[in-house]
TIKOL-342213 format. One record per residue: x, y, z of N, C-alpha, C, CB in turn; residue in three letters; residue number from 1. Coordinates in steps of 0.1 Angstrom, whole numbers. Glycine has a CB too. Layout:
! TIKOL-342213
(site (X, Y, Z), (X, Y, Z), (X, Y, Z), (X, Y, Z), 'ALA', NUM)
...
This chain:
! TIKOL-342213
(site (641, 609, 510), (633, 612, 522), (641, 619, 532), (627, 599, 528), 'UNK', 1)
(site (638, 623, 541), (645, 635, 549), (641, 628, 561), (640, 653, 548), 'UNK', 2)
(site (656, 628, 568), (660, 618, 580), (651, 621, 588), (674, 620, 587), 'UNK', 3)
(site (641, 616, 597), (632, 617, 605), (641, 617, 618), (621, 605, 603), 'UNK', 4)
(site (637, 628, 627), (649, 629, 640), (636, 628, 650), (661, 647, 641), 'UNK', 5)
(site (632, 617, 651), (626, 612, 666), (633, 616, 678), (626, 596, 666), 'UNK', 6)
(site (632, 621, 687), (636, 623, 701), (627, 617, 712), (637, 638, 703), 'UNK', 7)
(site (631, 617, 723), (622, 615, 733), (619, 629, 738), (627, 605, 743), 'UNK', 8)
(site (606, 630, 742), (601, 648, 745), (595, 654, 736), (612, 659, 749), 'UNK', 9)
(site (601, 653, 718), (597, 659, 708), (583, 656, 703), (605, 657, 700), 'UNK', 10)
(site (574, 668, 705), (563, 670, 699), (556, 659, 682), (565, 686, 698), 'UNK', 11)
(site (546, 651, 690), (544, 646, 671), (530, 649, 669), (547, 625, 667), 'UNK', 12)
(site (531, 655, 657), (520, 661, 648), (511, 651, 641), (527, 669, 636), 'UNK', 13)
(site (496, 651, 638), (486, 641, 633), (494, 646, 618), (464, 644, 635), 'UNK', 14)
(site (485, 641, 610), (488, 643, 594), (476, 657, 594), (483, 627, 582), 'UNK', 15)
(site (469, 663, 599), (464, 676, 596), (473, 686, 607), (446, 677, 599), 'UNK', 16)
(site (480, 680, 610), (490, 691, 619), (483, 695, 631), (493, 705, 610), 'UNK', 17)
(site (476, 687, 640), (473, 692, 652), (484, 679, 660), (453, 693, 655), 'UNK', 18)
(site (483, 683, 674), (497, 679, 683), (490, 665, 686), (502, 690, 700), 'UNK', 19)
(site (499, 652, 687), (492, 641, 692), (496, 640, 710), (498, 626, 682), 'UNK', 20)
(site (511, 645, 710), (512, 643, 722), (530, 646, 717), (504, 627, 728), 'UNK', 21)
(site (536, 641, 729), (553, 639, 727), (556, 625, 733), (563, 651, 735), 'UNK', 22)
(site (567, 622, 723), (571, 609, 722), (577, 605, 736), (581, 607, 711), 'UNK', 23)
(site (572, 595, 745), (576, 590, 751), (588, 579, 752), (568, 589, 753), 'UNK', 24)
(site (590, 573, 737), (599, 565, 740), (602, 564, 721), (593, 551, 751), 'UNK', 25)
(site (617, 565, 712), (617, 558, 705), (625, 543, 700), (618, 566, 700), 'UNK', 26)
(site (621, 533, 699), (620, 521, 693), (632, 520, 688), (610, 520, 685), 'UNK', 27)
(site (642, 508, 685), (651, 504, 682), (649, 506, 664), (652, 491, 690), 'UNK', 28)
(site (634, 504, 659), (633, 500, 644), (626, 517, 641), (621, 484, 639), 'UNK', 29)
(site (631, 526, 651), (625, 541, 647), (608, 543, 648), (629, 545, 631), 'UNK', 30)
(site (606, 536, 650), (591, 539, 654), (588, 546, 667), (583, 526, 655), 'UNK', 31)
(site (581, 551, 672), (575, 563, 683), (566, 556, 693), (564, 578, 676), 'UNK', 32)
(site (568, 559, 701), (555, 552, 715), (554, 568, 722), (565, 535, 731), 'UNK', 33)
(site (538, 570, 720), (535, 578, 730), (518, 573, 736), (536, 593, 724), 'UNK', 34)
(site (520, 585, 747), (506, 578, 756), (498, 592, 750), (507, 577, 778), 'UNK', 35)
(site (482, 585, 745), (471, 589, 741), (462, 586, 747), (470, 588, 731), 'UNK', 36)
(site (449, 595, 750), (440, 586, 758), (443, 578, 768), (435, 579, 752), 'UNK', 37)
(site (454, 576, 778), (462, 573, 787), (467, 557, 782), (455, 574, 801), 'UNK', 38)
(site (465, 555, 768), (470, 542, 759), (481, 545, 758), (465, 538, 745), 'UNK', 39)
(site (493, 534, 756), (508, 538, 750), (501, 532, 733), (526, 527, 759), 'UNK', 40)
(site (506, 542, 726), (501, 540, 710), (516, 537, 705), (492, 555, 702), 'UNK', 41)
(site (520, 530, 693), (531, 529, 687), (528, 531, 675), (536, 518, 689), 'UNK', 42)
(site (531, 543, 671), (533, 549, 655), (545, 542, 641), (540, 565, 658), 'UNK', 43)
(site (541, 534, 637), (552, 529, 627), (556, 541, 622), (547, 518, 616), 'UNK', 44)
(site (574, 536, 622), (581, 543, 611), (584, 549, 598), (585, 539, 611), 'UNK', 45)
(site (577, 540, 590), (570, 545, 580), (561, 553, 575), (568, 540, 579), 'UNK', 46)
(site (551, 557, 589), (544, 566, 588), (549, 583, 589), (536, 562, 598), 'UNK', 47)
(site (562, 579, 595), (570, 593, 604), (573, 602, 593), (586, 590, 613), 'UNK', 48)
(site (575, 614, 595), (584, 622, 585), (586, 632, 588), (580, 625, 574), 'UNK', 49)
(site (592, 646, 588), (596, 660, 586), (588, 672, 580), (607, 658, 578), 'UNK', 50)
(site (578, 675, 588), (572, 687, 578), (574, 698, 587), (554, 685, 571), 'UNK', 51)
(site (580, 712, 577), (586, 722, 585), (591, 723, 593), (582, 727, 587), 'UNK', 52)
(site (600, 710, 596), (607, 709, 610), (605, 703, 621), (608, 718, 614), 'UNK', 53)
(site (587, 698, 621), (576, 690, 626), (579, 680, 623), (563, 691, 624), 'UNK', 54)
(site (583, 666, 636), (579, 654, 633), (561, 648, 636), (589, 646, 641), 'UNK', 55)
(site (559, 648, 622), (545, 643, 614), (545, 630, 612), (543, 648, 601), 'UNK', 56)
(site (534, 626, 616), (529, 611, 610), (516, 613, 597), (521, 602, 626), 'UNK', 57)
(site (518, 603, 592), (512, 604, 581), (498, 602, 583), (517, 596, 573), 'UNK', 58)
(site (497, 594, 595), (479, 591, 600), (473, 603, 607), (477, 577, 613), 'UNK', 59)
(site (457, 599, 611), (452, 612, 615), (449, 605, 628), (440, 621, 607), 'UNK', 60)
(site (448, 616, 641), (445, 613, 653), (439, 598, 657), (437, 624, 657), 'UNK', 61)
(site (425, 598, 650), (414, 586, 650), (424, 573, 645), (399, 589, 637), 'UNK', 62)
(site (432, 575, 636), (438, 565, 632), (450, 558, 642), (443, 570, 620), 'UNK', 63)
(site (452, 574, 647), (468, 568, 660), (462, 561, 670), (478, 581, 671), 'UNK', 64)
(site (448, 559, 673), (441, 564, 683), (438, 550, 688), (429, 574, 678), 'UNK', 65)
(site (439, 541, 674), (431, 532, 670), (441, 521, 669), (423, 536, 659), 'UNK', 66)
(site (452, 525, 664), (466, 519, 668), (463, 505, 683), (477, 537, 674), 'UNK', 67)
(site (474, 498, 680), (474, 488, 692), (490, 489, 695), (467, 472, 687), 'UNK', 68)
């Protein structure tokens, strides 16, 4: 797997590649917190990944969305 480089500021991608937002904060266990819908959403780590240089989640918007 290809090191996932979470930043704070860095742009994260749905899984169809539209923008969810930028990471507001990353997590001691690599997971992502950003505000959606003026929610703070937390993206597990597992979901995260590298496409074209894009940190991507593997879920789709409705799914982050839906996140607690």
């Amino acid at each position: 797997a290809i090191q996932v480089s979470a930043t704070k500021g860095k742009m994260l991608f749905a899984s169809n590649g539209g923008r969810l937002g930028s990471v507001y904060r990353v997590k001691t266990d690599g997971s992502v917190q950003l505000i959606l819908d003026g929610k703070m959403k937390t993206v597990p780590v597992g979901t995260l990944s590298m496409q074209d240089g894009k940190l991507t989640t593997s879920l789709s918007k409705a799914e982050v969305i839906s996140l607690r």
